[in-house]
FISE-816369 format. One record per atom (N, C-alpha, C): residue in one letter; x, y, z. Coordinates in steps of 0.02 Angstrom, whole numbers, plus 50000, padded with zeros to 5 digits. Each point is the difference from the previous one (the first is absolute). Layout:
! FISE-816369
aXYZ;...
END
This chain:
! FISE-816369
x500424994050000;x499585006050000;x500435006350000;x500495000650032;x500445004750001;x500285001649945;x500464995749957;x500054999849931;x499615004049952;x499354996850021;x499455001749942;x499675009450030;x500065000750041;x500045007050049;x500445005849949;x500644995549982;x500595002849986;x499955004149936;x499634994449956;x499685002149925;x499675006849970;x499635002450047;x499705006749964;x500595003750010;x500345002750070;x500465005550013;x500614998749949;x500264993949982;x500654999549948;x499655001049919;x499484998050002;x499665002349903;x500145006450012;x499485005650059;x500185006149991;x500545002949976;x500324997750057;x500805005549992;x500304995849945;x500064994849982;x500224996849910;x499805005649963;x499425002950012;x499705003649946;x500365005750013;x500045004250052;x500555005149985;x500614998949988;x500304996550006;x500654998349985;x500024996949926;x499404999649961;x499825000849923;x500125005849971;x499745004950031;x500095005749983;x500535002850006;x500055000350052;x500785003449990;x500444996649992;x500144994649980;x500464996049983;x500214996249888;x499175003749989;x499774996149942;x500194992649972;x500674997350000;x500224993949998;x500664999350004;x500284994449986;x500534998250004;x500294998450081;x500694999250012;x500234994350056;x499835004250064;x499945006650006;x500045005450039;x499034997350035;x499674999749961;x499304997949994;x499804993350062;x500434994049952;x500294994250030;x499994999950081;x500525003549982;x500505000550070;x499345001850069;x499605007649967;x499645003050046;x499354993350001;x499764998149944;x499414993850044;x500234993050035;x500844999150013;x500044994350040;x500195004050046;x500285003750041;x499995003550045;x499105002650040;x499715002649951;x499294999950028;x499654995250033;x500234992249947;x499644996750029;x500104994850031;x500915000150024;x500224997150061;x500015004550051;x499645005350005;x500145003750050;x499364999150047;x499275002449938;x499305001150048;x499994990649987;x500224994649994;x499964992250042;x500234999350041;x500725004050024;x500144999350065;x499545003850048;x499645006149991;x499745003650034;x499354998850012;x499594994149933;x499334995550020;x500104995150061;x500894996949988;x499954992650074;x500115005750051;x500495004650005;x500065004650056;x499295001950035;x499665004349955;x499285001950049;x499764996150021;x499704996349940;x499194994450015;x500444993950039;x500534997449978;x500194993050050;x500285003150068;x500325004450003;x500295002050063;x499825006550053;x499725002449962;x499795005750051;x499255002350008;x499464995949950;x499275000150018;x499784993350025;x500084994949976;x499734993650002;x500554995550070;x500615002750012;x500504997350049;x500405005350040;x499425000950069;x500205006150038;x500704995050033;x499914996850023;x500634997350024;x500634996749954;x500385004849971;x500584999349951;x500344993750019;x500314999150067;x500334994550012;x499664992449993;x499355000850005;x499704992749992;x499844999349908;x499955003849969;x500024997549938;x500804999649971;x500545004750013;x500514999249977;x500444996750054;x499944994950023;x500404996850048;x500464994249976;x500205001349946;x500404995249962;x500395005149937;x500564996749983;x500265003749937;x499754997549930;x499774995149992;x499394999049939;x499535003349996;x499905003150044;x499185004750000;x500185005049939;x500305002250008;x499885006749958;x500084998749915;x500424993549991;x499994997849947;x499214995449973;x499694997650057;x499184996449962;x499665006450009;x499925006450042;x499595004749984;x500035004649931;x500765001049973;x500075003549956;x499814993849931;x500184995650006;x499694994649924;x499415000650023;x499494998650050;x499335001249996;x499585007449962;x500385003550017;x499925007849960;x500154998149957;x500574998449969;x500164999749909;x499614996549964;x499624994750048;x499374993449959;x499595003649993;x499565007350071;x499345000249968;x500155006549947;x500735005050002;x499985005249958;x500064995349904;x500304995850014;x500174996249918;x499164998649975;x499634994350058;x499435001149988;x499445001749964;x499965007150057;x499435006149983;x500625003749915;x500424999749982;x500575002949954;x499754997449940;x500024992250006;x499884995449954;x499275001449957;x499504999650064;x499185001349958;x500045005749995;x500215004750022;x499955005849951;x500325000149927;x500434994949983;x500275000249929;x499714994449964;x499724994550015;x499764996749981;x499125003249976;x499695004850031;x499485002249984;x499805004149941;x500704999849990;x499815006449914;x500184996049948;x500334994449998;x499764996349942;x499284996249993;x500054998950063;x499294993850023;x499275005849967;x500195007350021;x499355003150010;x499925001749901;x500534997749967;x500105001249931;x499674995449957;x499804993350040;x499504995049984;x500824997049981;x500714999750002;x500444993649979;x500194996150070;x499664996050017;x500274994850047;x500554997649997;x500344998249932;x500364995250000;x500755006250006;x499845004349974;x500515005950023;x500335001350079;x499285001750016;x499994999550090;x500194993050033;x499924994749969;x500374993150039;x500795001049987;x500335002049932;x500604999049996;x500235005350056;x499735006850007;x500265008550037;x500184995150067;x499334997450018;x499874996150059;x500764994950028;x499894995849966;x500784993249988;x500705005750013;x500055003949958;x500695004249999;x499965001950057;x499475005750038;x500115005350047;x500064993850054;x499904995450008;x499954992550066;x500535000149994;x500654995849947;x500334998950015;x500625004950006;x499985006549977;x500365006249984;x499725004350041;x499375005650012;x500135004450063;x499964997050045;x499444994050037;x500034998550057;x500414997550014;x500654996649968;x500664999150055;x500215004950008;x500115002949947;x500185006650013;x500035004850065;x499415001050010;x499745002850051;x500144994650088;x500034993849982;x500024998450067;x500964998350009;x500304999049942;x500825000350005;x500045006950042;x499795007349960;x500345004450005;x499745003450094;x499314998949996;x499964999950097;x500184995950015;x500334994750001;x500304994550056;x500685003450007;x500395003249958;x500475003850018;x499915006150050;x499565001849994;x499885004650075;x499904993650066;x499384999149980;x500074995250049;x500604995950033;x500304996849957;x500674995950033;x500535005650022;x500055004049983;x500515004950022;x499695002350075;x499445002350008;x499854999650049;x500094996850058;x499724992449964;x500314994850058;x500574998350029;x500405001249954;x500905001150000;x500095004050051;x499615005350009;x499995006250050;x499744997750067;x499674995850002;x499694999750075;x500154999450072;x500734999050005;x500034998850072;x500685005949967;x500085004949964;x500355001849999;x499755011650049;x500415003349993;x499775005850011;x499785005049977;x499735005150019;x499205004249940;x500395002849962;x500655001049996;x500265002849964;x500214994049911;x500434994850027;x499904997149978;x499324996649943;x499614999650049;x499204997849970;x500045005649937;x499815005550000;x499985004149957;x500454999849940;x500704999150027;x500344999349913;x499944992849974;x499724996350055;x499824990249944;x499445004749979;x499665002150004;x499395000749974;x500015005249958;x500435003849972;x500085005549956;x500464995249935;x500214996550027;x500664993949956;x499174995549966;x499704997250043;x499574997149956;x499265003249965;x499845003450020;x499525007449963;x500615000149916;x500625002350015;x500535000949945;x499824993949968;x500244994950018;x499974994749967;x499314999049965;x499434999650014;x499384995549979;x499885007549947;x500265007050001;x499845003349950;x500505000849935;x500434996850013;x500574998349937;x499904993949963;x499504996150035;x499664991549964;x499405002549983;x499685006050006;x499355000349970;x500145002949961;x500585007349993;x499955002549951;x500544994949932;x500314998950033;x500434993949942;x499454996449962;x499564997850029;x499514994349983;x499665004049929;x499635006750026;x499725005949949;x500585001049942;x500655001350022;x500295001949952;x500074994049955;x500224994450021;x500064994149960;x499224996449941;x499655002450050;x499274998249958;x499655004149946;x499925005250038;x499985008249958;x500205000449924;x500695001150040;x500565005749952;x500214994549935;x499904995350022;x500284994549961;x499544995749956;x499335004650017;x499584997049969;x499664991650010;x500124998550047;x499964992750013;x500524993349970;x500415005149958;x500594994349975;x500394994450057;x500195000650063;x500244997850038;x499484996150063;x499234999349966;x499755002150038;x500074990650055;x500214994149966;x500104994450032;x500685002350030;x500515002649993;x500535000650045;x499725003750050;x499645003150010;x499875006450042;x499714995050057;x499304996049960;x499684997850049;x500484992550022;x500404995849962;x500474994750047;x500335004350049;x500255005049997;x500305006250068;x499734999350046;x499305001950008;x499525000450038;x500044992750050;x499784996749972;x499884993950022;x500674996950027;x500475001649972;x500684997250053;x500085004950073;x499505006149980;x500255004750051;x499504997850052;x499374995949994;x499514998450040;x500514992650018;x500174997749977;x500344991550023;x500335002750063;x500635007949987;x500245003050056;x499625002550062;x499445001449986;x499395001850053;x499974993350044;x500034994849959;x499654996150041;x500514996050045;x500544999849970;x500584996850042;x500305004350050;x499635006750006;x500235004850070;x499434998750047;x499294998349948;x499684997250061;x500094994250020;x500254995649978;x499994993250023;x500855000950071;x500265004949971;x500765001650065;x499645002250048;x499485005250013;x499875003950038;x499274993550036;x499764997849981;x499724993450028;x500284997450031;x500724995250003;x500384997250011;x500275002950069;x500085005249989;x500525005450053;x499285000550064;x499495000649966;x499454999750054;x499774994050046;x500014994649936;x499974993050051;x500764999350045;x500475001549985;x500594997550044;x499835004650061;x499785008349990;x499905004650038;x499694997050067;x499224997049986;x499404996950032;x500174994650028;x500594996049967;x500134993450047;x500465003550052;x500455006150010;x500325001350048;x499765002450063;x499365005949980;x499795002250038;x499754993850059;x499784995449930;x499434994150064;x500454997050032;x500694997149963;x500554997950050;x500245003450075;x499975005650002;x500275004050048;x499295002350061;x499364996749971;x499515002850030;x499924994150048;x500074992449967;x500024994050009;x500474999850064;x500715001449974;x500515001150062;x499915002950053;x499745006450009;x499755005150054;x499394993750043;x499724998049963;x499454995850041;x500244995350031;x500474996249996;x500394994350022;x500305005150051;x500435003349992;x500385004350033;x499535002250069;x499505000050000;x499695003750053;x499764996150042;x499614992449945;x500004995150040;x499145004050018;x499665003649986;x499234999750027;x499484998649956;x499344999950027;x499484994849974;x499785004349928;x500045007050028;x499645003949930;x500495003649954;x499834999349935;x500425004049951;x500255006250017;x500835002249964;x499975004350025;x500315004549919;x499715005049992;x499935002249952;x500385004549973;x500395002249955;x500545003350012;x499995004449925;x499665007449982;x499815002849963;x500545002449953;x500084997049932;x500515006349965;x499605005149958;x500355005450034;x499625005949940;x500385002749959;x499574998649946;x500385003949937;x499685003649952;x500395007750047;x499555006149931;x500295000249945;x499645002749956;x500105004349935;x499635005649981;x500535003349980;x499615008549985;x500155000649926;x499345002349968;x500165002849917;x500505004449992;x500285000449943;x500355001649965;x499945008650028;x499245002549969;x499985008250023;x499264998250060;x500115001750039;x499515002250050;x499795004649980;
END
Protein backbone atom coordinates (compact mmCIF):
# COMPACT_ATOMS: atom_id res chain seq x y z
CA UNK A 1 0.00 0.00 0.00
CA UNK A 2 2.72 2.32 0.65
CA UNK A 3 4.29 1.73 -2.69
CA UNK A 4 1.12 2.25 -4.37
CA UNK A 5 0.66 5.66 -1.97
CA UNK A 6 3.99 6.47 -3.65
CA UNK A 7 2.53 6.60 -7.29
CA UNK A 8 0.52 9.79 -7.69
CA UNK A 9 3.29 12.15 -5.82
CA UNK A 10 6.35 10.59 -8.24
CA UNK A 11 3.92 10.84 -11.76
CA UNK A 12 3.53 14.47 -10.52
CA UNK A 13 6.84 15.68 -10.02
CA UNK A 14 8.00 13.15 -13.27
CA UNK A 15 5.84 15.59 -14.87
CA UNK A 16 7.75 18.58 -13.85
CA UNK A 17 10.87 17.33 -14.29
CA UNK A 18 9.35 16.78 -18.08
CA UNK A 19 9.24 20.05 -18.37
CA UNK A 20 11.97 21.36 -17.42
CA UNK A 21 14.04 18.80 -18.32
CA UNK A 22 12.35 18.01 -21.93
CA UNK A 23 14.51 14.76 -22.55
CA UNK A 24 17.44 13.14 -22.65
CA UNK A 25 19.87 11.53 -19.68
CA UNK A 26 19.48 14.75 -17.50
CA UNK A 27 15.48 13.75 -17.70
CA UNK A 28 16.52 10.05 -16.81
CA UNK A 29 18.54 10.81 -14.16
CA UNK A 30 15.70 13.31 -12.52
CA UNK A 31 12.73 10.33 -12.74
CA UNK A 32 14.97 7.62 -10.97
CA UNK A 33 15.89 9.86 -8.33
CA UNK A 34 12.08 10.87 -7.96
CA UNK A 35 11.12 7.70 -7.79
CA UNK A 36 13.59 6.11 -5.45
CA UNK A 37 13.15 8.79 -3.33
CA UNK A 38 9.02 9.32 -2.68
CA UNK A 39 9.36 4.81 -2.21
CA UNK A 40 11.53 5.32 0.38
CA UNK A 41 9.37 8.02 1.85
CA UNK A 42 5.92 5.70 1.15
CA UNK A 43 7.80 2.63 3.60
CA UNK A 44 9.12 5.60 5.85
CA UNK A 45 5.57 7.22 6.63
CA UNK A 46 2.87 4.59 6.15
CA UNK A 47 5.19 1.45 7.49
CA UNK A 48 6.99 3.33 10.16
CA UNK A 49 5.64 6.27 11.48
CA UNK A 50 1.60 5.92 11.00
CA UNK A 51 0.77 2.28 11.05
CA UNK A 52 4.09 1.39 13.69
CA UNK A 53 4.14 3.85 16.62
CA UNK A 54 6.63 1.66 18.22
CA UNK A 55 9.80 1.81 15.74
CA UNK A 56 11.75 -0.72 17.70
CA UNK A 57 9.18 -3.55 17.50
CA UNK A 58 8.80 -3.41 13.79
CA UNK A 59 12.51 -2.72 13.01
CA UNK A 60 14.06 -5.04 15.52
CA UNK A 61 16.18 -6.90 13.20
CA UNK A 62 18.60 -5.81 10.35
CA UNK A 63 16.42 -7.48 7.56
CA UNK A 64 13.64 -5.27 8.36
CA UNK A 65 14.37 -2.48 6.46
CA UNK A 66 15.34 -4.49 3.52
CA UNK A 67 11.51 -6.60 3.35
CA UNK A 68 9.84 -3.11 4.07
CA UNK A 69 11.57 -1.28 1.26
CA UNK A 70 10.91 -4.48 -1.51
CA UNK A 71 7.37 -4.40 -0.14
CA UNK A 72 7.13 -0.67 -1.36
CA UNK A 73 8.89 -1.42 -4.65
CA UNK A 74 6.10 -4.51 -5.25
CA UNK A 75 3.07 -2.28 -4.61
CA UNK A 76 4.80 1.06 -6.46
CA UNK A 77 5.85 -1.47 -9.74
CA UNK A 78 2.30 -2.68 -9.32
CA UNK A 79 -0.04 0.31 -9.23
CA UNK A 80 3.18 1.56 -12.21
CA UNK A 81 2.47 -1.44 -14.21
CA UNK A 82 -1.61 -0.97 -14.63
CA UNK A 83 -1.21 2.25 -15.29
CA UNK A 84 0.81 1.29 -18.49
CA UNK A 85 -0.80 -1.57 -19.30
CA UNK A 86 -4.22 0.46 -19.48
CA UNK A 87 -3.60 2.53 -22.58
CA UNK A 88 -3.07 -0.14 -24.81
CA UNK A 89 -5.82 -2.36 -23.25
CA UNK A 90 -8.20 0.88 -23.27
CA UNK A 91 -7.10 1.01 -27.30
CA UNK A 92 -9.15 -2.26 -27.68
CA UNK A 93 -5.23 -4.21 -28.44
CA UNK A 94 -4.99 -6.82 -25.76
CA UNK A 95 -2.49 -8.62 -27.18
CA UNK A 96 -0.28 -5.35 -27.12
CA UNK A 97 -1.07 -4.84 -23.41
CA UNK A 98 -0.12 -8.68 -22.61
CA UNK A 99 3.31 -8.28 -24.31
CA UNK A 100 3.75 -4.16 -22.30
CA UNK A 101 2.53 -6.44 -19.43
CA UNK A 102 5.37 -9.66 -19.77
CA UNK A 103 8.26 -6.90 -20.39
CA UNK A 104 7.35 -4.33 -17.54
CA UNK A 105 7.17 -7.99 -14.98
CA UNK A 106 10.19 -9.02 -15.85
CA UNK A 107 12.09 -5.50 -16.52
CA UNK A 108 10.54 -2.64 -14.20
CA UNK A 109 9.39 -4.74 -11.41
CA UNK A 110 12.83 -6.10 -10.68
CA UNK A 111 13.83 -3.22 -11.32
CA UNK A 112 12.20 -1.50 -8.80
CA UNK A 113 12.57 -4.14 -6.05
CA UNK A 114 16.74 -4.62 -6.94
CA UNK A 115 17.09 -0.91 -6.79
CA UNK A 116 15.09 -0.45 -3.05
CA UNK A 117 16.72 -3.45 -1.61
CA UNK A 118 19.79 -1.36 -1.96
CA UNK A 119 18.51 1.15 0.42
CA UNK A 120 17.20 -1.28 2.33
CA UNK A 121 20.33 -3.56 2.77
CA UNK A 122 22.52 -0.65 3.31
CA UNK A 123 20.49 0.18 5.95
CA UNK A 124 20.71 -3.02 7.56
CA UNK A 125 24.47 -2.89 7.22
CA UNK A 126 23.84 0.20 9.43
CA UNK A 127 22.05 -1.16 12.30
CA UNK A 128 23.87 -1.72 15.27
CA UNK A 129 26.07 0.79 13.88
CA UNK A 130 25.94 4.93 14.95
CA UNK A 131 23.35 7.81 13.66
CA UNK A 132 25.97 9.11 12.09
CA UNK A 133 27.03 6.29 10.43
CA UNK A 134 23.30 5.10 9.65
CA UNK A 135 22.95 8.15 7.53
CA UNK A 136 25.95 7.78 5.15
CA UNK A 137 24.91 3.64 4.60
CA UNK A 138 21.87 5.15 3.75
CA UNK A 139 22.91 8.04 1.47
CA UNK A 140 25.57 5.16 -0.18
CA UNK A 141 22.46 3.13 -0.89
CA UNK A 142 19.71 5.92 -1.92
CA UNK A 143 23.22 6.58 -4.40
CA UNK A 144 23.28 3.29 -5.34
CA UNK A 145 19.51 2.11 -6.19
CA UNK A 146 19.48 5.65 -8.21
CA UNK A 147 22.47 4.84 -10.52
CA UNK A 148 20.59 1.13 -11.29
CA UNK A 149 17.45 2.90 -12.10
CA UNK A 150 18.80 5.45 -14.00
CA UNK A 151 21.37 2.98 -15.86
CA UNK A 152 18.40 0.68 -16.38
CA UNK A 153 16.43 4.01 -18.29
CA UNK A 154 19.46 4.84 -19.97
CA UNK A 155 20.16 1.34 -21.27
CA UNK A 156 16.43 0.74 -22.28
CA UNK A 157 15.54 4.25 -23.44
CA UNK A 158 18.44 5.68 -25.12
CA UNK A 159 19.23 2.54 -26.77
CA UNK A 160 16.13 2.00 -27.91
CA UNK A 161 15.60 -1.45 -26.52
CA UNK A 162 18.64 -2.90 -28.45
CA UNK A 163 20.28 -4.33 -25.30
CA UNK A 164 17.21 -4.84 -23.95
CA UNK A 165 17.96 -9.03 -22.89
CA UNK A 166 21.39 -7.92 -21.54
CA UNK A 167 19.86 -5.29 -19.49
CA UNK A 168 17.24 -7.52 -18.18
CA UNK A 169 19.94 -10.91 -17.55
CA UNK A 170 21.71 -7.81 -15.28
CA UNK A 171 18.80 -7.50 -13.45
CA UNK A 172 18.19 -10.83 -12.57
CA UNK A 173 21.85 -11.69 -11.51
CA UNK A 174 21.49 -8.56 -9.45
CA UNK A 175 18.27 -10.15 -7.71
CA UNK A 176 20.30 -13.79 -7.36
CA UNK A 177 22.69 -11.05 -5.25
CA UNK A 178 19.60 -9.92 -3.22
CA UNK A 179 18.89 -13.09 -2.34
CA UNK A 180 22.15 -14.55 -1.19
CA UNK A 181 22.48 -11.39 1.31
CA UNK A 182 19.28 -12.56 2.45
CA UNK A 183 19.93 -15.95 2.86
CA UNK A 184 23.69 -14.48 5.00
CA UNK A 185 21.66 -12.23 6.99
CA UNK A 186 19.15 -15.29 7.87
CA UNK A 187 21.91 -17.33 8.77
CA UNK A 188 23.66 -14.62 11.01
CA UNK A 189 20.11 -14.46 12.69
CA UNK A 190 19.61 -18.14 13.34
CA UNK A 191 23.24 -18.48 14.83
CA UNK A 192 22.26 -14.97 16.61
CA UNK A 193 18.88 -16.81 18.30
CA UNK A 194 20.65 -20.00 19.15
CA UNK A 195 23.12 -17.82 21.34
CA UNK A 196 20.95 -15.72 22.97
CA UNK A 197 18.86 -19.06 24.03
CA UNK A 198 22.24 -20.65 24.92
CA UNK A 199 23.19 -18.05 27.42
CA UNK A 200 19.52 -17.70 28.66
CA UNK A 201 19.55 -21.59 29.15
CA UNK A 202 22.91 -21.14 31.15
CA UNK A 203 21.71 -18.25 33.45
CA UNK A 204 18.84 -20.77 34.41
CA UNK A 205 21.03 -23.60 35.39
CA UNK A 206 23.26 -21.06 36.90
CA UNK A 207 20.70 -19.88 39.34
CA UNK A 208 19.45 -23.17 39.88
CA UNK A 209 15.50 -21.70 40.51
CA UNK A 210 12.10 -23.05 39.65
CA UNK A 211 11.03 -20.00 37.37
CA UNK A 212 12.50 -18.63 34.16
CA UNK A 213 14.60 -16.08 34.28
CA UNK A 214 14.50 -13.73 31.55
CA UNK A 215 17.12 -11.73 30.34
CA UNK A 216 16.04 -8.82 27.73
CA UNK A 217 18.30 -7.68 24.73
CA UNK A 218 17.43 -4.39 23.38
CA UNK A 219 18.10 -3.37 20.23
CA UNK A 220 17.34 0.12 18.81
CA UNK A 221 17.40 1.57 15.55
CA UNK A 222 16.95 5.04 14.46
CA UNK A 223 16.24 6.19 10.69
CA UNK A 224 18.50 7.47 8.69
CA UNK A 225 16.81 11.32 9.09
CA UNK A 226 14.58 11.75 12.06
Amino acid sequence: VAGMLAVPPALFLEGIAKDIFQSGFYLLLAWATIEEVVKYLGAHIVAFRSVCLDKSRCVDEPIDPAIYMITAALGFAALENTLFLLAPIGQGSFTAGLITGNLRFVGAMVLHVVASSSIGLAMGLSFYKSAWAKRIYFLIGLFTSIVLHTLFNVFIILSEGDNVFVVFGGLWIAVLVVLAVFAVYGLQFLLFWRYLRGRRESKIGYRGQGTAFREKEKLTFCFPFQ
